[in-house]
VOPAGU-2260 file (C-alpha; in pm, 1 decimal, decimal comma):
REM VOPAGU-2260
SITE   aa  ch    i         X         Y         Z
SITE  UNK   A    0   10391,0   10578,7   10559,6
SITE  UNK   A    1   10147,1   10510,4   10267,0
SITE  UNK   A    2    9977,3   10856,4   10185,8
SITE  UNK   A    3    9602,8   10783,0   10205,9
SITE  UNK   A    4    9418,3   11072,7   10225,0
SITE  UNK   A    5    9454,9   11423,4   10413,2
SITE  UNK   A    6    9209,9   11333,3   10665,5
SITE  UNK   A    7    9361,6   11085,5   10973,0
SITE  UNK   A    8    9191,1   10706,6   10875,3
SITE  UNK   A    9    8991,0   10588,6   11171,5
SITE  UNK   A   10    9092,6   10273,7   11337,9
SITE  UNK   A   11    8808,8   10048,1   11230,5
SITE  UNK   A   12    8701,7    9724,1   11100,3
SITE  UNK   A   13    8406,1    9626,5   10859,6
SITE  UNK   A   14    8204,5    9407,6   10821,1
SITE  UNK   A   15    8026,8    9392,5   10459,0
SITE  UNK   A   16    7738,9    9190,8   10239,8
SITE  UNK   A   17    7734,0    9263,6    9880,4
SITE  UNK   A   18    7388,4    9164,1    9745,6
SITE  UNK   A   19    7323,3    9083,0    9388,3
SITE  UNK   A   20    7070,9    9318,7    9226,9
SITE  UNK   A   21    6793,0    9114,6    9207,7
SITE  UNK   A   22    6779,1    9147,0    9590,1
SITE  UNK   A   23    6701,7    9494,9    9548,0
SITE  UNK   A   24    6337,9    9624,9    9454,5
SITE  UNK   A   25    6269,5    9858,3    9173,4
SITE  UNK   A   26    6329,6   10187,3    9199,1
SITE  UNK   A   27    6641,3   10133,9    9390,0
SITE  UNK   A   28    6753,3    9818,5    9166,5
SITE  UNK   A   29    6734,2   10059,8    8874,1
SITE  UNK   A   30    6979,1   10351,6    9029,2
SITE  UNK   A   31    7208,5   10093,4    9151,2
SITE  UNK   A   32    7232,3    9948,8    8802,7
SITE  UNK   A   33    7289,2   10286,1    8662,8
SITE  UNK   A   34    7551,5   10393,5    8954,8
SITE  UNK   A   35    7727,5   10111,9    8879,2
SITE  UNK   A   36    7787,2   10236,2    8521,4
SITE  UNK   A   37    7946,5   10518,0    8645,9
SITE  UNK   A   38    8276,9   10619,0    8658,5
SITE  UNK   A   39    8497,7   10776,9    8977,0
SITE  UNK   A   40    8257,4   10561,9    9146,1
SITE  UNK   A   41    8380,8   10681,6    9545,8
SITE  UNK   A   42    8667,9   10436,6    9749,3
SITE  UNK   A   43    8607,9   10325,3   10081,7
SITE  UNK   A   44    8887,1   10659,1   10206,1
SITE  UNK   A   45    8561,9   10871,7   10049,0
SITE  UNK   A   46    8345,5   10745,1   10256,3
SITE  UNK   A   47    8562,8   10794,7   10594,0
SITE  UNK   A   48    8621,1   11155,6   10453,6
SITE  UNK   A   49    8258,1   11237,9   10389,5
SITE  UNK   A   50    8219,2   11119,3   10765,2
SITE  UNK   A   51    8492,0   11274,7   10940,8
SITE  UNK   A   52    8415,8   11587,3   10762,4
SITE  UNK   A   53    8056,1   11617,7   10943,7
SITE  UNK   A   54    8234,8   11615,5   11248,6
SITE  UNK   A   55    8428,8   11967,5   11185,9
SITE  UNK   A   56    8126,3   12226,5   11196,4
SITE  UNK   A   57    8023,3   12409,5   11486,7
SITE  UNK   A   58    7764,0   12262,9   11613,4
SITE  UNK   A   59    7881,6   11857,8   11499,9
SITE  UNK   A   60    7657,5   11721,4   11290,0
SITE  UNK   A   61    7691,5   11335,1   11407,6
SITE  UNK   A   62    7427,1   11228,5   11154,2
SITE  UNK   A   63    7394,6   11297,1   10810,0
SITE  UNK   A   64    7071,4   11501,3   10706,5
SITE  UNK   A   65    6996,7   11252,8   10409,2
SITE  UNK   A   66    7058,9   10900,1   10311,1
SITE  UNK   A   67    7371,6   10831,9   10133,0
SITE  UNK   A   68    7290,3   10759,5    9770,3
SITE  UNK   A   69    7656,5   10552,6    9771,3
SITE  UNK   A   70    7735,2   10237,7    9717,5
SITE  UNK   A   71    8064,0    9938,8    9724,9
SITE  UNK   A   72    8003,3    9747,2    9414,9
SITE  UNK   A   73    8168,5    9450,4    9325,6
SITE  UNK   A   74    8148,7    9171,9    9013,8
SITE  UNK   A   75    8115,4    8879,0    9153,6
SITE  UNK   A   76    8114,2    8540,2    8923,3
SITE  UNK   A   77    7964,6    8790,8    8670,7
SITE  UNK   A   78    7690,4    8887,9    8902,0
SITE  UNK   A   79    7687,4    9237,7    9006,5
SITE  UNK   A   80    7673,9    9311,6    9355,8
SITE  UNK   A   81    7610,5    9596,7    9567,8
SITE  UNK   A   82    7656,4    9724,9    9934,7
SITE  UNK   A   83    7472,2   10062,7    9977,1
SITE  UNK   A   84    7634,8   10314,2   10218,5
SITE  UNK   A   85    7368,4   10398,3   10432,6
SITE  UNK   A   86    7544,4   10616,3   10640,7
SITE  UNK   A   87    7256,0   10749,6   10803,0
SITE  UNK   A   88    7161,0   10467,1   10973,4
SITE  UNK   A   89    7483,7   10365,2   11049,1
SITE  UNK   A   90    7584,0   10683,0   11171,7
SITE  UNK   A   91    7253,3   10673,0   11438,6
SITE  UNK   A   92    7352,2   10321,8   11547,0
SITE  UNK   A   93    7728,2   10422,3   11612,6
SITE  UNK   A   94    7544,4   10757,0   11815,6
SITE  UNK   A   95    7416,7   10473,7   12060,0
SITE  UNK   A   96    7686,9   10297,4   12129,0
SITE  UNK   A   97    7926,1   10632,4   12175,5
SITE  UNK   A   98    7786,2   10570,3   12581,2
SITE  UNK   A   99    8021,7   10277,0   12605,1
SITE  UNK   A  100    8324,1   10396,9   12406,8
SITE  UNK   A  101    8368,5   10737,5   12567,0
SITE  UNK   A  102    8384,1   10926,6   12913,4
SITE  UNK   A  103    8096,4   11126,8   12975,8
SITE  UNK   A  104    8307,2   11477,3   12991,5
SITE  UNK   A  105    8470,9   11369,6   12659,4
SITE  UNK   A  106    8132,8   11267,0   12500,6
SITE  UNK   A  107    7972,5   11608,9   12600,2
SITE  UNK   A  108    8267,0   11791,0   12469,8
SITE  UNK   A  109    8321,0   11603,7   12105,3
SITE  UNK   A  110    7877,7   11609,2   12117,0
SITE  UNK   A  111    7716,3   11806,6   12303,6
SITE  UNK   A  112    7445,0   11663,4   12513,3
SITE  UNK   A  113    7125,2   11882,3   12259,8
SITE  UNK   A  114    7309,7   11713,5   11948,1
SITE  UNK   A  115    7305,4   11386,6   12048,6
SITE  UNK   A  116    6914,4   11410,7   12151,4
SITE  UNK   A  117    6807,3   11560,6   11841,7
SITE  UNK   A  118    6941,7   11270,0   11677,0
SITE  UNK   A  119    6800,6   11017,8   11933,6
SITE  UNK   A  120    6521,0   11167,6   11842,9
SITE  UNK   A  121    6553,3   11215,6   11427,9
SITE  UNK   A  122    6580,5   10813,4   11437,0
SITE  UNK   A  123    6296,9   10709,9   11686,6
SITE  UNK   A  124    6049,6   10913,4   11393,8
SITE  UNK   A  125    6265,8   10769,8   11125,5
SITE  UNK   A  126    6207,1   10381,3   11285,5
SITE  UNK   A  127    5831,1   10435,4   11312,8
SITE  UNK   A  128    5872,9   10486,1   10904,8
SITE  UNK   A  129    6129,1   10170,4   10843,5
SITE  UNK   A  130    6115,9    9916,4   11127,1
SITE  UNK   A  131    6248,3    9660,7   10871,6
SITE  UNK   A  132    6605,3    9870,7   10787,9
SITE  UNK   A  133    6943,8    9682,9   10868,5
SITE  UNK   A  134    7279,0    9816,1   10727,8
SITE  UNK   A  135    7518,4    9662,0   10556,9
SITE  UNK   A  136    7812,1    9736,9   10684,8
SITE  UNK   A  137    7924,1    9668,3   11060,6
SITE  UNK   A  138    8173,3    9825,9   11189,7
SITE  UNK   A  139    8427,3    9791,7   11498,2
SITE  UNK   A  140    8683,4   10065,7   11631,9
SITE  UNK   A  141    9070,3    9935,7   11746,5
SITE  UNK   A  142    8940,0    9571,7   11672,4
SITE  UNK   A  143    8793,9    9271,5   11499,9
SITE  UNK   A  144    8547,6    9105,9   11683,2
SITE  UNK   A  145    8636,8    8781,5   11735,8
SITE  UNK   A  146    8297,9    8599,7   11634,8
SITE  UNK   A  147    8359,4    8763,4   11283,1
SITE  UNK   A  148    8628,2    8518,9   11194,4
SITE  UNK   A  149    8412,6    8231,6   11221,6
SITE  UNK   A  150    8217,1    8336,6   10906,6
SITE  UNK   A  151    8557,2    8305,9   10623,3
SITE  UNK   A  152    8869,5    8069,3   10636,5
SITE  UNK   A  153    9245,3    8145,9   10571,3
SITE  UNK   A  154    9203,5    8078,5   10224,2
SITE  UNK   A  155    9024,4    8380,1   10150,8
SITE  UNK   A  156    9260,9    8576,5   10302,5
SITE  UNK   A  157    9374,8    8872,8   10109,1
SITE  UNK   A  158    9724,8    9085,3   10211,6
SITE  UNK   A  159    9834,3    9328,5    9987,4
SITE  UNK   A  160   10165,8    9520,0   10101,2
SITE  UNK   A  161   10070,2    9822,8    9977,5
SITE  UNK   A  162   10298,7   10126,9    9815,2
SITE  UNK   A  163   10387,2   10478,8    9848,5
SITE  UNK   A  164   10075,3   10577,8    9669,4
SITE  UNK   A  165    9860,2   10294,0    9764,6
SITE  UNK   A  166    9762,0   10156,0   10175,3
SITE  UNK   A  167    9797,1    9800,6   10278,2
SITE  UNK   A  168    9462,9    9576,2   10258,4
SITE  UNK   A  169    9403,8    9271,1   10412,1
SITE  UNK   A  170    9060,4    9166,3   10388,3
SITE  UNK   A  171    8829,5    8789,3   10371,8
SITE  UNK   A  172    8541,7    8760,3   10124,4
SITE  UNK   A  173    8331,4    8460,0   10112,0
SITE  UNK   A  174    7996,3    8329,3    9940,1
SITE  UNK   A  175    7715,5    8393,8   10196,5
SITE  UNK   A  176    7597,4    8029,7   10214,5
SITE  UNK   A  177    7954,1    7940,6   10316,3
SITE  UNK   A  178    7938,3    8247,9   10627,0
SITE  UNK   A  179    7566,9    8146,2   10702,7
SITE  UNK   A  180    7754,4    7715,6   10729,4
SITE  UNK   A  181    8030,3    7854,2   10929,9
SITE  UNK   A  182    7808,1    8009,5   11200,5
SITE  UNK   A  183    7565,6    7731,1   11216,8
SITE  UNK   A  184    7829,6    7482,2   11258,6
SITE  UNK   A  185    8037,2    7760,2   11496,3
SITE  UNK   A  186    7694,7    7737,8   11735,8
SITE  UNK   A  187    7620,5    7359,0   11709,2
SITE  UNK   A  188    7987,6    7317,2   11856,7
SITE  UNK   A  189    8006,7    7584,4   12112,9
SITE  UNK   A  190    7661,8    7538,9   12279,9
SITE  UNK   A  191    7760,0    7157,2   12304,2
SITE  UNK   A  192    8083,3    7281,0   12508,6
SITE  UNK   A  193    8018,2    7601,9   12676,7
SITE  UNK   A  194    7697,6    7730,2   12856,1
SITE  UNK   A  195    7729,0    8097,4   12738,8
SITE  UNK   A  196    7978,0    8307,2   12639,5
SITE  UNK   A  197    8009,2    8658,5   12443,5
SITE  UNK   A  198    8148,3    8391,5   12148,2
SITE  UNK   A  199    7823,7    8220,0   12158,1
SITE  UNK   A  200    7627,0    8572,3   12181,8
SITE  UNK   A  201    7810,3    8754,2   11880,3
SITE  UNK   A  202    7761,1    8488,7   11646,3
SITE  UNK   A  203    7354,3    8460,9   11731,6
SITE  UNK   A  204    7385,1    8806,3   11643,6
SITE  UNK   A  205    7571,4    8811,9   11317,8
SITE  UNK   A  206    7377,1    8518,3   11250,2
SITE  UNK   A  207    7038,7    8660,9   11276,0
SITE  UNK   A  208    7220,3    8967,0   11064,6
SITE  UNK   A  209    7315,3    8739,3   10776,9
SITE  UNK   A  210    6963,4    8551,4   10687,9
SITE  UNK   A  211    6832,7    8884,6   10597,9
SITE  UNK   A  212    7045,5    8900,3   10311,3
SITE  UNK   A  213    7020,3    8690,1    9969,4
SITE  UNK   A  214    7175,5    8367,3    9965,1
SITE  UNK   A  215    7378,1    8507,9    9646,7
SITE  UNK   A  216    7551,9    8757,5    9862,1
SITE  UNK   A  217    7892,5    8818,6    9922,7
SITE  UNK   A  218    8052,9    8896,0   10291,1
SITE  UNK   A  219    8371,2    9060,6   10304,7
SITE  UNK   A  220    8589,7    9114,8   10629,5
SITE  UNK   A  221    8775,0    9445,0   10571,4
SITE  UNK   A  222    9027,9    9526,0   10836,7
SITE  UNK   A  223    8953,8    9868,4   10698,9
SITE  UNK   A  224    9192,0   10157,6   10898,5
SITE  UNK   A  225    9346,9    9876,5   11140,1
SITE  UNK   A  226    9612,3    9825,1   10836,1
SITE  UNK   A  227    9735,7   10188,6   10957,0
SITE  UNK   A  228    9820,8   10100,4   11302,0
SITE  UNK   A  229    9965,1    9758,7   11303,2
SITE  UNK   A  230   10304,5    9669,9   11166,6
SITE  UNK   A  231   10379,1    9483,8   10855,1
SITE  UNK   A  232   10518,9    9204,9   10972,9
SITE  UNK   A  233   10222,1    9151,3   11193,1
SITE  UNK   A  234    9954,5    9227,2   10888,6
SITE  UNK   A  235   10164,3    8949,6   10681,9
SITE  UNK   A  236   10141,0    8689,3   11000,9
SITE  UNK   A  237    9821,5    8742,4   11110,3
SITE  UNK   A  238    9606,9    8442,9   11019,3
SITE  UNK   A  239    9296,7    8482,4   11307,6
SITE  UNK   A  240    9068,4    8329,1   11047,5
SITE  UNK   A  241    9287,7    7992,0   11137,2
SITE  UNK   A  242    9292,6    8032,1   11495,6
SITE  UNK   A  243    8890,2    8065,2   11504,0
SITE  UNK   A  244    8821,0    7785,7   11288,9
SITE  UNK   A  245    9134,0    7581,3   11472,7
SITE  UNK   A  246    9000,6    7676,0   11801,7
SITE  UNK   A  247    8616,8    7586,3   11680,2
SITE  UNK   A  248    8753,6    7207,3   11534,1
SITE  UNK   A  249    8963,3    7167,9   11858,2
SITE  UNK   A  250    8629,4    7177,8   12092,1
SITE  UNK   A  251    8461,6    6998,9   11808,0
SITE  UNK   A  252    8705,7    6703,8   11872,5
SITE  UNK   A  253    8726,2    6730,9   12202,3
SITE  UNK   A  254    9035,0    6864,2   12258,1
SITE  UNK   A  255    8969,2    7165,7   12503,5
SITE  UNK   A  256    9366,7    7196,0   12542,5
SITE  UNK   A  257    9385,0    7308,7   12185,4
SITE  UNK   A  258    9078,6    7497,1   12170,0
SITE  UNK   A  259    9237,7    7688,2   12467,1
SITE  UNK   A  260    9582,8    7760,5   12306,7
SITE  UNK   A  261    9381,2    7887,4   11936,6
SITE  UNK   A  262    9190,0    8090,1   12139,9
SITE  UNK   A  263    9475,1    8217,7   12380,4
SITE  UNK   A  264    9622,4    8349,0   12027,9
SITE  UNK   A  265    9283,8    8533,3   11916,3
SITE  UNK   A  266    9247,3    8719,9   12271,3
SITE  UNK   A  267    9676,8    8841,6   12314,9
SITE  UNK   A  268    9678,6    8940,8   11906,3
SITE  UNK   A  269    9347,1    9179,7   11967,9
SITE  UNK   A  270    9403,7    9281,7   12273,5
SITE  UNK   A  271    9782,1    9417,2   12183,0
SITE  UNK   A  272    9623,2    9599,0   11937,3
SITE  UNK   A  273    9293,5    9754,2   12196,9
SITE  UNK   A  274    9593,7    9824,5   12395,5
SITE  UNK   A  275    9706,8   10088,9   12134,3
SITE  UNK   A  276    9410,0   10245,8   12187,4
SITE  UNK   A  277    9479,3   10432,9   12501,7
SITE  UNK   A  278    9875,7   10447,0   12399,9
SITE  UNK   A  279   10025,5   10758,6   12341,3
């Protein structure tokens, strides 16, 4: 087992844009332009340690008190890119959605009930100050949503084994204008086909996500902690980028028999791996 860090890696996905500096008003283009200068920069296990490590005081503290002043950078065509942390935000969004991923008793238990409405109530004042903030990272647990495939294509698939010193990655990036194509093209050929559907749904939403970026960006599909719980035969065979965009030029043809069978593939390879979830 590759040795990663001394904190268990959660099970999650990510979604990520990388926006070129320009994108980014002064002051804040001016202390990502000097954090990206530095050195020991922190990996994406820092972040998940930084995190998890919130969680172990008595009371939890599910949010962080301040914004992250991190940041993923990345070179891209000679353009330097960033994608800030903001694991305050991100951490309030994940508080709202803990309703649907946990039992009530467990909930109260892991955060108590006074926790989680101080922080309901931290971001309502914070939103009155920044209606306009969006992350940029998404993130799923024990998954990949399936609508997040659309946006890259097999050949920017990255799979790197790994080592005894160094965890498997498997990850898509692609130029923005390609993910913003993808979508567009995903929709025009789904709505033609289907009424409604949480296919049609997730991409609307990831769409709407994407245009508030700069059309120099980069998007990167990380399958983040997931490289931890699947096998490596099934990291090296897993090609889901080709099964969406086989499934989404199957109905484009015509051919709902195909577009059945890609699809088929995308819903048994994700939900073996949900199933894991509740495995013991």
């Amino acid at each position: 087992m590759p040795k990663v860090s001394s904190v268990i890696v959660p099970y999650a996905s990510y979604l990520r844009v990388y926006e070129p500096l320009a994108a980014f008003p002064e002051p804040e283009r001016g202390h990502w332009e000097r954090y990206a200068q530095r050195d020991g920069r922190p990996s994406y296990q820092d972040e998940l340690r930084r995190s998890l490590a919130d969680l172990l005081p008595t009371p939890p503290v599910p949010v962080p008190v301040h914004e992250s002043g991190d940041a993923f950078v990345l070179d891209v065509d000679g353009v330097l890119c960033v994608c800030p942390w903001r694991t305050r935000l991100r951490g309030w969004q994940a508080l709202r959605e803990l309703d649907e991923e946990l039992p009530a008793p467990v909930l109260d238990a892991v955060l108590p009930p006074v926790v989680r409405r101080q922080a309901a109530q931290d971001h309502e004042r914070w939103l009155a100050r920044n209606p306009d903030a969006r992350p940029w990272i998404r993130s799923a647990t024990w998954h990949v949503p399936l609508h997040w495939f659309v946006l890259v294509s097999d050949e920017e698939r990255t799979y790197e084994k790994g080592s005894a010193e160094d965890a498997p990655v498997l990850r898509y990036r692609t130029p923005m204008v390609q993910a913003r194509r993808r979508v567009a093209r995903a929709l025009r050929t789904l709505r033609e086909a289907v009424d409604e559907g949480p296919l049609i749904d997730g991409l609307l939403d990831v769409g709407r996500w994407l245009e508030e970026f700069h059309p120099r960006s980069l998007v990167e599909l990380d399958y983040g902690g997931l490289v931890h719980v699947l096998p490596a035969d099934q990291l090296d065979g897993d090609h889901s980028a080709a099964d969406a965009a086989d499934g989404v030029e199957a109905l484009r043809e015509g051919d709902g028999a195909a577009a059945g069978e890609a699809y088929g593939r995308l819903v048994a390879r994700w939900r073996t791996v949900r199933d894991r979830r509740s495995a013991n």
